[in-house]
C-alpha positions as CSV (number, residue, x, y, z in Angstrom):
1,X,73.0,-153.1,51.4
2,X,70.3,-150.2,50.5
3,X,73.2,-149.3,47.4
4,X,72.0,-152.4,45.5
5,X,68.7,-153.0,46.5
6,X,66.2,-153.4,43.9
7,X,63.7,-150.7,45.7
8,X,66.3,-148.1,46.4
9,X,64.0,-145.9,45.3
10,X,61.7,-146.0,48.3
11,X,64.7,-145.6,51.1
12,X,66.1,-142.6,52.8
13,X,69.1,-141.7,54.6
14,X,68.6,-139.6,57.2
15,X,71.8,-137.7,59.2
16,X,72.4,-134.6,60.6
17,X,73.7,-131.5,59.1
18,X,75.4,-129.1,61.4
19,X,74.9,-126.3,59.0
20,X,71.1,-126.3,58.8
21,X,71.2,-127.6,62.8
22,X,68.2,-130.4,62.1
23,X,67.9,-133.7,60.6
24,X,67.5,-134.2,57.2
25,X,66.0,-137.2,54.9
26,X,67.5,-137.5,51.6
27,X,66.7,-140.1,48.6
28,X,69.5,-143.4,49.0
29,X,69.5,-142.8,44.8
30,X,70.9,-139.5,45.5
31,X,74.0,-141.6,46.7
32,X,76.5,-141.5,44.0
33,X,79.1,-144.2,46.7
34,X,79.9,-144.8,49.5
35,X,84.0,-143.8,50.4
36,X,85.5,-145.0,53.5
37,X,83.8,-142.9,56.1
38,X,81.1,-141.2,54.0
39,X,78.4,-141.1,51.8
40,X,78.7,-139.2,48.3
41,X,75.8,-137.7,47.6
42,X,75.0,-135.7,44.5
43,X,71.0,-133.9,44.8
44,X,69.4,-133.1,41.1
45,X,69.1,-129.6,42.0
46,X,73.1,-129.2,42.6
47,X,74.7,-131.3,40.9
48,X,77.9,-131.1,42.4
49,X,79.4,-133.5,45.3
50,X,78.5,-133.5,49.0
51,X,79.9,-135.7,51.2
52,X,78.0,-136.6,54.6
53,X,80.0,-138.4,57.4
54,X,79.0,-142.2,57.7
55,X,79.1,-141.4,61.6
56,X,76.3,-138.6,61.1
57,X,73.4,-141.0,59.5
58,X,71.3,-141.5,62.2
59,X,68.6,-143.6,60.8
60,X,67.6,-145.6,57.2
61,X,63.5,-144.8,56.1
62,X,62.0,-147.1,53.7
63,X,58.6,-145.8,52.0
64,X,59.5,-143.2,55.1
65,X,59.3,-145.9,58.2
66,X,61.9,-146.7,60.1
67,X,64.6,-149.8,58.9
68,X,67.8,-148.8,60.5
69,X,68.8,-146.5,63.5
70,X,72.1,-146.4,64.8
Protein backbone atom coordinates (compact mmCIF):
# COMPACT_ATOMS: atom_id res chain seq x y z
CA UNK A 1 0.00 0.00 0.00
CA UNK A 2 1.41 3.52 -1.15
CA UNK A 3 -0.29 4.81 2.57
CA UNK A 4 2.61 3.21 4.41
CA UNK A 5 5.32 3.07 2.14
CA UNK A 6 8.50 4.37 3.29
CA UNK A 7 8.91 6.66 0.01
CA UNK A 8 5.42 7.98 -0.04
CA UNK A 9 6.93 11.00 -0.77
CA UNK A 10 7.84 10.26 -4.38
CA UNK A 11 4.22 8.77 -5.43
CA UNK A 12 1.23 10.40 -7.03
CA UNK A 13 -2.33 9.82 -7.30
CA UNK A 14 -3.64 10.74 -10.29
CA UNK A 15 -7.78 10.88 -11.02
CA UNK A 16 -10.07 12.89 -12.70
CA UNK A 17 -11.82 15.87 -11.61
CA UNK A 18 -14.96 16.68 -13.29
CA UNK A 19 -14.80 20.22 -12.20
CA UNK A 20 -11.56 21.27 -13.85
CA UNK A 21 -12.49 18.56 -16.82
CA UNK A 22 -8.62 17.05 -16.90
CA UNK A 23 -6.54 14.79 -14.97
CA UNK A 24 -4.80 15.75 -12.18
CA UNK A 25 -1.61 14.42 -10.18
CA UNK A 26 -1.59 15.09 -6.52
CA UNK A 27 1.17 14.13 -3.77
CA UNK A 28 0.00 10.35 -1.92
CA UNK A 29 1.23 12.61 1.48
CA UNK A 30 -1.54 14.83 0.69
CA UNK A 31 -3.79 11.79 1.57
CA UNK A 32 -4.99 12.23 5.04
CA UNK A 33 -7.05 8.22 4.67
CA UNK A 34 -8.52 6.33 2.82
CA UNK A 35 -12.70 5.90 3.66
CA UNK A 36 -14.58 3.19 2.01
CA UNK A 37 -14.82 4.48 -1.46
CA UNK A 38 -12.50 7.50 -1.41
CA UNK A 39 -9.50 9.13 -0.80
CA UNK A 40 -9.24 12.06 1.80
CA UNK A 41 -7.12 14.41 0.71
CA UNK A 42 -6.14 17.59 2.54
CA UNK A 43 -3.53 20.08 -0.05
CA UNK A 44 -1.22 22.65 2.10
CA UNK A 45 -2.67 25.48 0.40
CA UNK A 46 -6.50 24.59 1.62
CA UNK A 47 -6.35 22.95 4.32
CA UNK A 48 -9.67 21.77 4.53
CA UNK A 49 -11.08 18.16 3.32
CA UNK A 50 -11.61 16.93 -0.30
CA UNK A 51 -12.67 13.75 -0.94
CA UNK A 52 -11.88 12.06 -4.49
CA UNK A 53 -13.88 8.91 -5.46
CA UNK A 54 -11.67 5.66 -5.28
CA UNK A 55 -13.37 4.79 -8.75
CA UNK A 56 -11.90 8.17 -10.30
CA UNK A 57 -7.92 7.37 -9.65
CA UNK A 58 -6.95 6.36 -12.81
CA UNK A 59 -3.27 5.74 -12.36
CA UNK A 60 -0.46 5.67 -9.27
CA UNK A 61 3.10 7.79 -10.43
CA UNK A 62 6.20 7.11 -8.54
CA UNK A 63 9.11 9.73 -9.00
CA UNK A 64 6.28 10.60 -11.84
CA UNK A 65 6.36 7.03 -13.91
CA UNK A 66 3.88 5.01 -14.13
CA UNK A 67 3.18 2.03 -11.06
CA UNK A 68 -0.46 1.50 -11.20
CA UNK A 69 -3.26 2.13 -13.90
CA UNK A 70 -6.61 0.87 -13.48
Amino acid sequence: SVQIHQDKKNFQFKYYDQSQKKYVAIPAVWVKKIEKDALVVVSPQQKQEIFIPIHRVTEVLYKGKQYWRL
